[in-house]
FIKOLMAR-534908 format. One record per residue (C-alpha): residue in three letters; x, z, y. Coordinates in steps of 0.2 Angstrom, whole numbers, plus 5000, padded with zeros to 4 digits. Example, Ala and Ser with C-alpha at 12.3 -4.5 7.8 and 13.67 -1.06 7.14 Angstrom:
BEGIN
ALA506250394978;SER506850364995;
//
This chain:
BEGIN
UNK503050934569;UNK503950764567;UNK503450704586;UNK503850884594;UNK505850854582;UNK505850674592;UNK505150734607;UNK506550884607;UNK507950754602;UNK507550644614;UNK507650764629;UNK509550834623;UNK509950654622;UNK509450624640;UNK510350804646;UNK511750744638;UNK511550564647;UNK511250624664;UNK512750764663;UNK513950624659;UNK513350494670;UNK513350654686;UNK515250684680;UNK515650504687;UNK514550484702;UNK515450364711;UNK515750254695;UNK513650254691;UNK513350204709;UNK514450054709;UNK513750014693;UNK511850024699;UNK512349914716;UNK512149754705;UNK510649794698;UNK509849884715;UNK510149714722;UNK509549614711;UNK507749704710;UNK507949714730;UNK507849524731;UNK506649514718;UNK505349614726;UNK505649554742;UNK505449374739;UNK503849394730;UNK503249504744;UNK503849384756;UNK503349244746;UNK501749324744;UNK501349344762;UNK501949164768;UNK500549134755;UNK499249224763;UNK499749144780;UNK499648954776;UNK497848994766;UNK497149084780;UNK497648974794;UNK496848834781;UNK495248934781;UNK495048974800;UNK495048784799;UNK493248794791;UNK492948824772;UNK491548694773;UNK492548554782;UNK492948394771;UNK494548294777;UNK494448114776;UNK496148034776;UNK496847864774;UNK497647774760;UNK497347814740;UNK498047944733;UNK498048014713;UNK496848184710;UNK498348284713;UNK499548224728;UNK499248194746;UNK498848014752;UNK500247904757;UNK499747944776;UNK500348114774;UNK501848044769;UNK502547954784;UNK501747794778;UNK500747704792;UNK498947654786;UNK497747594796;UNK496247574786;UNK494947714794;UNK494047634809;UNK492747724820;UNK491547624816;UNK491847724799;UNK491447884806;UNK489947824814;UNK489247754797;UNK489447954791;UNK488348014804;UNK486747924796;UNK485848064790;UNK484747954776;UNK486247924766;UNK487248084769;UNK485748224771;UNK487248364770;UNK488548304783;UNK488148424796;UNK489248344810;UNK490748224808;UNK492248214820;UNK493748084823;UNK495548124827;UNK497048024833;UNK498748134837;UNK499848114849;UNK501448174859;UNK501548164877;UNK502248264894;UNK500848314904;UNK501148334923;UNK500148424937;UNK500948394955;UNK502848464951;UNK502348574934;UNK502448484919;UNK502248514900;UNK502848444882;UNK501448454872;UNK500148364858;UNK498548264863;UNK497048254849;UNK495748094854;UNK494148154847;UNK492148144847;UNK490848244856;UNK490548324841;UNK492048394840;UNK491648584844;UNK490048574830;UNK491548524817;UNK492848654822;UNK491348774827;UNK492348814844;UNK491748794861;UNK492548794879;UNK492548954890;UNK492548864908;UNK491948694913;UNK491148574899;UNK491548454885;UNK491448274884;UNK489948204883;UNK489548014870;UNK489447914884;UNK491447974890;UNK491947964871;UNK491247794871;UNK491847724887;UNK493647774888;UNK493547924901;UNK494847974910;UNK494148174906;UNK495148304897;UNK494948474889;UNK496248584888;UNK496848714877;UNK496748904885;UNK498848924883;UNK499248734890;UNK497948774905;UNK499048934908;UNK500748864907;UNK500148684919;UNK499048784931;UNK499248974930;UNK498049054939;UNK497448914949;UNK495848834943;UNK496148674933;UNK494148604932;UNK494148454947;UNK495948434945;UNK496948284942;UNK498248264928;UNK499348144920;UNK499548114904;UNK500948014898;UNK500647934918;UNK499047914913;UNK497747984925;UNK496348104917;UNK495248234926;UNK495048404919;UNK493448434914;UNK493448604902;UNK494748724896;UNK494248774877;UNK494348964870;UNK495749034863;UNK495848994847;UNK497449044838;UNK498448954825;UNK497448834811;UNK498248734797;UNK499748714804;UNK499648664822;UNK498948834838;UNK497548754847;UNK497848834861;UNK499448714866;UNK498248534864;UNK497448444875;UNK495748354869;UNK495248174875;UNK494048064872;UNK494447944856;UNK494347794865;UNK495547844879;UNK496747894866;UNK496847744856;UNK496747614871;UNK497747704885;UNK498947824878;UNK499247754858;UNK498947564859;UNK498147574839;UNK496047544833;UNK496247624820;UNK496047814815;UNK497147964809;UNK495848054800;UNK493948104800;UNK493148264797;UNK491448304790;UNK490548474793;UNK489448514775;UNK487848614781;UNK488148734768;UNK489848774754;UNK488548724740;UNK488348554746;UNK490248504749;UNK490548424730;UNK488948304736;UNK489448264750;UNK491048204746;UNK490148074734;UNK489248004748;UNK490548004757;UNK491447884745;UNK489847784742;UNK489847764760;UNK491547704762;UNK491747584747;UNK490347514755;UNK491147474773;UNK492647414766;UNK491947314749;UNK492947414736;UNK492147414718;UNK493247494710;UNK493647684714;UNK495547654708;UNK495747524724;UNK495147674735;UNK496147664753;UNK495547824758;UNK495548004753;UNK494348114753;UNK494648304750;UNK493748484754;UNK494848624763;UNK494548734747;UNK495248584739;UNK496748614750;UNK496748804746;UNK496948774729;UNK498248654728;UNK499248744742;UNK499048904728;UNK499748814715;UNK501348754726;UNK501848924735;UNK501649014716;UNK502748894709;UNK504148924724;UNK503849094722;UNK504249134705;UNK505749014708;UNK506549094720;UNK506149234710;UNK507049164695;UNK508549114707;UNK508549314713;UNK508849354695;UNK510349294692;UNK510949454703;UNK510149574689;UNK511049474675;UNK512849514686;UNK512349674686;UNK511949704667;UNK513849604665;UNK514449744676;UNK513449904667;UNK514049804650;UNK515949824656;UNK515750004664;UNK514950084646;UNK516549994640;UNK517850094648;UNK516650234646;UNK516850234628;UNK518650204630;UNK518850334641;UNK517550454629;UNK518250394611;UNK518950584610;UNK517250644616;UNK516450554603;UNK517450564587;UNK517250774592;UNK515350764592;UNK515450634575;UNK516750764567;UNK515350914569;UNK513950814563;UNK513350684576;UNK512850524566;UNK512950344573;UNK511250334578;UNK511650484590;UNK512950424598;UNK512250254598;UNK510650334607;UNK511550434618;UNK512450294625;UNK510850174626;UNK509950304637;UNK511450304645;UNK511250114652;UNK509250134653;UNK509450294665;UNK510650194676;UNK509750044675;UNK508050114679;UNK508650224691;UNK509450064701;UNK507849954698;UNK506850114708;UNK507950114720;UNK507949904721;UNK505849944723;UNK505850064738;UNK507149984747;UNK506449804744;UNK504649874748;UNK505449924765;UNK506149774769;UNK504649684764;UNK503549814774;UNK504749774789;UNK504649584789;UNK502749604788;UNK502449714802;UNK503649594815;UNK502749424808;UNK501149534814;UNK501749584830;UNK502049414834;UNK500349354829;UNK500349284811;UNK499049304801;UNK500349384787;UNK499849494774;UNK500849654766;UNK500849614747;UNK501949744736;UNK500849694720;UNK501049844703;UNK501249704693;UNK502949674703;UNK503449824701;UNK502949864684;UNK503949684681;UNK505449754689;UNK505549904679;UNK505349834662;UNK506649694669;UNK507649854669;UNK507349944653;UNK507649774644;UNK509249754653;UNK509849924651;UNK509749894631;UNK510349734632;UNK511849764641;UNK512049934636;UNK511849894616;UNK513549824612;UNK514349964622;UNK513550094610;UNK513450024594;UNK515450004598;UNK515250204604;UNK514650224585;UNK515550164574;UNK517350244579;UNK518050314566;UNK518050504571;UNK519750554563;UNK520450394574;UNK519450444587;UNK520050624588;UNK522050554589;UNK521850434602;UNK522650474618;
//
């Protein structure tokens, strides 16, 4: 009886609510244009943040989720290693990465690999390109489990000798050579002369860099002809299996204090870190810069709440002879003050659903052109958003609403009925 009294009143509250609010369209809908933006940017830039989210992991993990990343200079649990920073450290040496590959102290390394990076313009006859150069091992394609669609790889001997022999990525083949074969030919690198020997699959974009615009080089031939340096950029280690990763970081490190006599784990100059590792911290980053950005959107809803706040104002203003009529033939203040709440909730909510769909568009759109153009970019609209954004609504729609109504409600009827 009581719920079906409640359920009754509230339903002739929200008649009356929505016939008032339809007498003033144009008024409402200026009124909901904060709030529809505000929601609009919020699900947008979690959607969008969301989906840059999905794009860095994913390129991480076509890296390999069993690779382990040995990088040098110390660094704390939590931050990258000075090298990352800009810092020059010279600290990992080949001879390093050979010391890994012995199988009797680390049984789980399944192949390790060595990388220096550099810049250079690659010329061909009157065709040249801008583009990176990695100078790595034989074992390259086992760590980055790719392999080369015409011609061959490197072989020990060439990665050990300095040999002029280079690989190239499948979209630098195509914009030096075009069509024409590139295996026999002879290129420059940086005016250094290097035959082509292999041009790898495509591969797509990884980490951060597309595979398919390098050039691969033996690491010797990098370091001693085209960079000048003896020492490494960074090392990576295959595990045979996702199990065995956390072990074979600790031999990694047993290994390496070793070589370079450290005793003490705090005087570390290296890193060593696990792609999931990566993942995780990456998580962590991207949520934080999410939900910030977020917070900074938000600041659009609390406009529009100070805008629905001032409209209920003049509404009451422009009502006060509405509402001392209904307080004169019984309405009491929790009526009016009800009334008037609903009010603000109904044009609040009905902005925040209107903020969803159009924010879910934009969202959808952004996604389906990052797509087209070959991201890995996922569409995420997640309910908990949207359940967020329209509780963010209610709660602002009493909030604002509240003084507006209580105001509403404790006019005077007789006053109220001489006001002109």
């Amino acid at each position: 009886m009581v719920v079906g009294y409640f359920s009754m009143y509230l339903l002739d509250t929200y008649r009356l609510a929505t016939k008032s609010l339809s007498s003033n369209r144009k008024r409402a809908a200026l009124t909901m244009l904060g709030i529809i933006i505000g929601i609009t940017a919020v699900i947008f830039i979690m959607s969008v943040g969301a989906g840059a989210q999905s794009l860095i992991i994913n390129q991480i993990e076509g890296i390999g989720s069993n690779l382990i990343g040995i990088l040098p200079g110390a660094a704390d649990e939590e931050g990258p290693p000075v090298s990352v920073m800009g810092v020059l450290v010279t600290t990992l040496k080949y001879d390093d990465a050979k010391a890994l590959e012995n199988k009797s102290r680390l049984p789980h390394a399944d192949s390790v690999a060595v990388y220096n990076r550099g810049v250079a313009t690659v010329t061909w006859q009157n065709r040249s390109v801008d583009t990176s150069f990695i100078g790595t091992s034989a074992s390259y394609l086992r760590v980055e489990d790719t392999q080369v669609t015409a011609g061959r790889f490197f072989s020990e001997e060439e990665e050990r000798g300095i040999g002029r022999v280079a690989v190239m990525g499948y979209t630098t083949k195509q914009d030096l050579f075009g069509d024409h074969e590139a295996i026999g030919e002879r290129i420059k690198i940086n005016k250094e002369s290097f035959t082509v020997i292999g041009v790898m699959e495509e591969r797509g974009a990884s980490g951060f860099e597309n595979n398919d615009e390098l050039i691969l080089i033996p690491v010797s031939a990098a370091q001693k002809l085209l960079l000048g340096v003896n020492h490494l950029g960074f090392i990576r280690v295959r595990a045979d299996a996702s199990e065995n990763i956390d072990q074979t970081i600790e031999d990694i490190e047993i290994v390496l204090r070793e070589r370079h006599n450290i005793d003490n784990p705090e005087d570390d100059d290296f890193t060593v870190r696990a792609v999931a590792q990566a993942i995780e911290a990456l998580t962590l980053i991207t949520d934080a810069l999410k939900f910030f950005l977020a917070a900074i959107a938000a600041i659009a809803l609390l406009v529009g709440g100070v805008g629905i706040m001032n409209i209920m104002l003049v509404s009451v203003t422009e009502r006060t002879k509405e509402i001392g009529l209904r307080k004169a033939v019984g309405a009491t203040k929790s009526n009016v003050l009800t009334q008037f709440l609903v009010e603000a909730v109904i044009l609040t909510l009905s902005a925040g659903v209107v903020g969803i769909i159009i924010g879910s568009a934009i969202s959808a759109l952004v996604a389906v052109v990052a797509q087209l153009l070959g991201y890995n970019w996922d569409l995420v609209i997640s309910l908990q958003s949207i359940l967020l954004a329209c509780g963010v609504c209610i709660f602002i729609g009493l909030t604002f609403g509240y003084y507006p109504a209580r105001r509403a409600a404790k006019l005077d009827p007789i006053e109220a009925l001489r006001y002109e």
